[in-house]
N, C-alpha and C positions, 0 to 999 in steps of 0.2 A: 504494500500500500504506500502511496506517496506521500510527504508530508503535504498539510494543506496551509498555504501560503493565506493568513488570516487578513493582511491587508488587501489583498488579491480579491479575495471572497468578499470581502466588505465591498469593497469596488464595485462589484458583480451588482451585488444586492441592489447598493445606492443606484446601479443606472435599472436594472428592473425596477427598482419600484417610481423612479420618473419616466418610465416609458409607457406610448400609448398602445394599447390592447385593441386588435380590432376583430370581432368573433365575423369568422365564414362561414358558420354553420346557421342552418335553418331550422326553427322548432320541428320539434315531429307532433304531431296529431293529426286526428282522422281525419281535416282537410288537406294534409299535407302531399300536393301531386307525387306519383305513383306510377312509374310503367305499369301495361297491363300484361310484363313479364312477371313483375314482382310482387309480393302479399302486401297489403297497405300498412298502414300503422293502426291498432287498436290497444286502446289499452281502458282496465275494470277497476274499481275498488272491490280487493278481495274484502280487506275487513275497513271500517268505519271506526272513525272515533266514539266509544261506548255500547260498541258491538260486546268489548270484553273490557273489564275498568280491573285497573290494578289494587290492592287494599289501598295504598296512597293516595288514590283517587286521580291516578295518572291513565292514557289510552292511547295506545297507539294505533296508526293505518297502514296499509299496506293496500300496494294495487299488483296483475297481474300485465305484462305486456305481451305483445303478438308486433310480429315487425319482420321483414323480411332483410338482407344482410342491405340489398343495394336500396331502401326505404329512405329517402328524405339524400341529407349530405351524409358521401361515404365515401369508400374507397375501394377500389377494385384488386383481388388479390390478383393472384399470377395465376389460380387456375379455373379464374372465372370466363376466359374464352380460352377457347382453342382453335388450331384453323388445321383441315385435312387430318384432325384424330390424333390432331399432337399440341400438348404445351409447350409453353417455354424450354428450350434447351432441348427438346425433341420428345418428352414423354411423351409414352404413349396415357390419351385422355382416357380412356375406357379404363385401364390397369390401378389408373391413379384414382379414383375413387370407387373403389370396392372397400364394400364393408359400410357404406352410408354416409361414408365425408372422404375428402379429399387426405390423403395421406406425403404427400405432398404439395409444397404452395399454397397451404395455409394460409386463414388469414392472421394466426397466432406467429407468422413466419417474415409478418411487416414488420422490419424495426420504426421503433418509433424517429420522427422527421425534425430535426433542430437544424435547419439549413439557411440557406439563403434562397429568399421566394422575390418574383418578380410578376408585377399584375403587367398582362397586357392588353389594355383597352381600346379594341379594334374600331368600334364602333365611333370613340370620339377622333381616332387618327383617319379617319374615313369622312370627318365633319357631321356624321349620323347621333341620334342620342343611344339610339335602339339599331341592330340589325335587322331587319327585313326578316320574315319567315323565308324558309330555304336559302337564306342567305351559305353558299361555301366558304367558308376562310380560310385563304389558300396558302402555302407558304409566300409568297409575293406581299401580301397583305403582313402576314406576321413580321415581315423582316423590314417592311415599314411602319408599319407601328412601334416595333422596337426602336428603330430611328429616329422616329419623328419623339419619345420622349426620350431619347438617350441613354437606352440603357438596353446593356448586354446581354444576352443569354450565354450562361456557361454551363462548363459541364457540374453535377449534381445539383443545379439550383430545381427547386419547384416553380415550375411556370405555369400562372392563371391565367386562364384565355374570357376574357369579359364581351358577351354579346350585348347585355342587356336586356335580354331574354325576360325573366322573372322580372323586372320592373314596369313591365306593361301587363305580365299575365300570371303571375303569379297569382293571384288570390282567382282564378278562372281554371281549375285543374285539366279541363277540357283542352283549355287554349292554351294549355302551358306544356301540354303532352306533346300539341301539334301533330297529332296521326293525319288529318284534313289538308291542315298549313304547310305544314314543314317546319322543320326546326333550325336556326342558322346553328353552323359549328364547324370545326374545322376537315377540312377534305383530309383524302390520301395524302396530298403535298404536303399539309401543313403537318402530319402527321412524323412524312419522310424529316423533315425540316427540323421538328424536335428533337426526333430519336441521333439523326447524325450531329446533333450540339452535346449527346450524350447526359441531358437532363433526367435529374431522379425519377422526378414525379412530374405528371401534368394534371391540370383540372383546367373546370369550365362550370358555368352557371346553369350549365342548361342540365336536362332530362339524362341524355349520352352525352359524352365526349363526341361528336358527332354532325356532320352534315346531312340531317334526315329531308329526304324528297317528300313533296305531298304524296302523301297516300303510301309511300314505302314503309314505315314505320322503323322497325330496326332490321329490315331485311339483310342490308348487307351495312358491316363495321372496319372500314379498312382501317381507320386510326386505330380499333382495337388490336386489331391484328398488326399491325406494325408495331406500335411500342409495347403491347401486352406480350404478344406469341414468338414476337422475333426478335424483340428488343432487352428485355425483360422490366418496365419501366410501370410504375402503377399509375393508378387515373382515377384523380377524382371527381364528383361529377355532383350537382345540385348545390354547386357553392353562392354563399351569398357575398358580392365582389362591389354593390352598390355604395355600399360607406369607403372603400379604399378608392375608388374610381372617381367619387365626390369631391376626395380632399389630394387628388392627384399623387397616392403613394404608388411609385412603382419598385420600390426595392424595398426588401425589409426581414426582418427573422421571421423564419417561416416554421409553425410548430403542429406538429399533430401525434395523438400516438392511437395508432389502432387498438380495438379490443382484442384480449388473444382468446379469439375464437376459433377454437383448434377445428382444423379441417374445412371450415369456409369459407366462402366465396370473395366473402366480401368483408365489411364493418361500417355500420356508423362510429361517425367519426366530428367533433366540433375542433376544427383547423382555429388556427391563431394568425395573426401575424401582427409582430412587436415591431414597435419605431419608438426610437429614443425620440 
C-alpha cells in the first residue's frame, strides 16, 4: 500500500467540493420512454409506513422494482449485440450465454469511468436548436462540431453526442421512440470516426446510439456493431446532455460506475460530469 500524501488529499477534497456537478441521468418511472425491445420501468410499495410499527413507534417502507437493464439512462455491456453469432473479440454468442446470463461480458465486467468526457453539441454547431427527426450524424458533422468549439477527441475520453432529441419530446414517449419519425443519431461514419480516435465510451440522448429511419425502428445498428462487436467500446444511450449544452461545457471529468450485474446486458447507470 502506498503512503497517502495528506496535503495531496486535502487538495483533492478542497477542488471537489468547489466543483460543479452536472447529473446525465434521467429519473426512471412508469413514464419514463422505453424501446419496445425492452420491459418499462414499474415499481410497488411492498410494505407502507404502519403496515408493521416497531415497539418505538418507529415504521418502515419498502417498495419492489421491475426494470429492464437498457430502461431509462444506461449502458450497454459488450454482450449486448453481436453481429454474424459472434461478440466482441470473436465469441461465439450462443456459447456465451448458457445457463441464463451471459458468462462473459458482463455487465459486472464495466469498470467503473473517472475519465475525461467531452459533450459534442451537433445541433448548435449546425446553427439548429434540435436535430430534425432522421437526422444522420455523420463523421463530417462530428469533426466539425469538435472544431467549431475547440476541442479534441482523444483516445479513452467519453464522448457525448447531443441531438436535442428529449428536449422537444421527451415528456411524449410516442415521439421520443420515433418508430413513425425517425430518430436523429449518428451513422456508420460517425460510428467509424469514434472507434478509430480509440474512445472508451460513447453516448447520446436519444433512444439508441443510432440513426433510426422512419419506420425502420432498430432494424439494423451499424454504430452498435462497430464500436460494440468490433471495437470493444461501450455506449451509453438516454443521457440527459440539456444543462451541459446550456452552459456551453465541452470538456470535463467524466464519472459513472455501472451496477455489477453479473451476466447482463446492460445497467442503469446516473453519469456525472464534474467542472471545477
Amino acid at each position: 500500500m502506498s503512503t497517502i500524501d495528506t496535503a495531496k488529499t486535502a487538495s483533492l477534497i478542497a477542488a471537489a467540493s468547489a466543483a460543479r456537478i452536472y447529473d446525465l441521468g434521467h429519473g426512471l418511472e412508469a413514464s419514463t420512454p422505453v424501446s419496445p425491445n425492452h420491459p418499462p420501468f414499474r415499481m410497488a410499495l411492498m410494505r407502507r409506513h404502519g403496515d408493521r410499527m416497531r415497539e418505538d413507534g418507529g415504521s418502515g417502507a419498502n417498495e419492489m422494482l421491475s426494470l429492464g437493464c437498457h430502461t431509462g439512462t444506461h449502458i450497454d455491456a459488450l454482450c449486448h449485440v453481436s453481429h454474424e453469432g459472434h461478440l466482441y473479440g470473436g465469441v461465439d454468442a450462443a456459447e456465451a450465454s448458457h445457463g441464463g446470463r451471459f458468462n462473459v461480458y458482463g455487465a459486472e465486467t464495466i469498470a467503473p469511468f473517472v475519465c475525461r468526457g467531452v459533450l459534442l453539441d451537433v445541433p448548435r454547431a449546425l446553427g439548429m436548436e434540435t436535430l430534425e427527426a432522421a437526422h444522420a450524424t455523420t463523421a463530417e458533422e462530428l469533426e466539425a462540431t469538435a472544431r467549431a468549439q475547440g476541442v479534441e477527441v482523444r483516445a479513452g475520453d467519453a464522448v457525448l453526442i447531443r441531438s436535442g432529441w428529449p428536449a422537444r419530446h421527451w415528456n411524449d414517449a410516442e415521439a421520443f421512440i420515433g418508430w413513425k419519425s425517425g430518430v436523429p443519431g449518428p451513422d456508420a461514419s460517425a460510428g467509424r470516426w469514434l472507434a478509430e480516435r480509440e474512445i472508451r465510451v460513447a453516448g447520446a440522448d436519444t433512444i439508441a446510439f443510432e440513426w433510426l429511419a422512419p419506420g425502420a425502428g432498430h432494424s439494423r445498428l451499424p454504430a452498435h456493431i462497430t464500436l460494440i462487436v468490433e471495437h470493444g467500446i461501450h455506449i451509453l444511450e438516454v443521457l440527459d446532455l440539456e444543462q451541459l449544452a446550456r452552459d456551453r461545457v465541452y470538456e470535463f471529468l467524466f464519472v459513472c460506475s455501472p451496477l455489477k450485474l453479473v451476466g447482463a446486458t446492460g445497467s442503469p447507470v446516473r453519469p456525472l460530469a464534474v467542472v471545477a
